[in-house]
N, C-alpha and C positions, 0 to 999 in steps of 0.2 A: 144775317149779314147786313152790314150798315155801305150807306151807299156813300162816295167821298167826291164829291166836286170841289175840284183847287177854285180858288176866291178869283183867278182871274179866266178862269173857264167863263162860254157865254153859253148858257143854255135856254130857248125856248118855254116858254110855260107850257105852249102845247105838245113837247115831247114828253113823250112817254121811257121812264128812265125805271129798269128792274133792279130788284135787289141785289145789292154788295157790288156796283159799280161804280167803277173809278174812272173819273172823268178829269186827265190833265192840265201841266199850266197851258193856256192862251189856247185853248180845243173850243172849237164851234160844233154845238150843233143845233142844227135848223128848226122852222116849222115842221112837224109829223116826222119827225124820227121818232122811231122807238128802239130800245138800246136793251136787249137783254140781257136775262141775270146772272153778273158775274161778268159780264164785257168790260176789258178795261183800253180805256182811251189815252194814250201815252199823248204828249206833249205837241200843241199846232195842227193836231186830227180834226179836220171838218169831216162832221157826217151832215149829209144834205137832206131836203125832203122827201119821204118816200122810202127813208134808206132805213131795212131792220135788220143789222147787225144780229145773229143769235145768239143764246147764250152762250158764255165762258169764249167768246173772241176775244183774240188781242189784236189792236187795231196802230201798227205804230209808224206808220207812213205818215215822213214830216210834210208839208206843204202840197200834198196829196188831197183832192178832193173825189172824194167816195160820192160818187150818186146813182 
């Protein structure tokens, strides 16, 4: 599974992002998230620090911040 970050996604160096995840336009995610494999982050999704999404979540809460 190949992982797809849209180019205006911002993602952290230090999250941790698993296999075949999709990560939206304009989606935040923070220091220490980690994003299991197969989570897909629809469109303006902040995941904050601390937050581990499990595998195969769909996360599509616009202007919603997960912490």
């Amino acid at each position: 599974m190949s992982t797809s970050i849209h180019p205006s996604a911002v993602v952290d160096p230090s999250a941790r992002i698993g296999d075949g995840v999709v990560i939206g336009p304009f989606s935040i995610v923070e220091e220490g998230a980690v994003i299991g494999d197969g989570t897909v982050l629809d469109g303006h999704v902040i995941v904050g620090k601390n937050t581990k999404p499990v595998s195969y979540t769909h996360l599509t809460l616009p202007t919603k911040r997960i912490v």
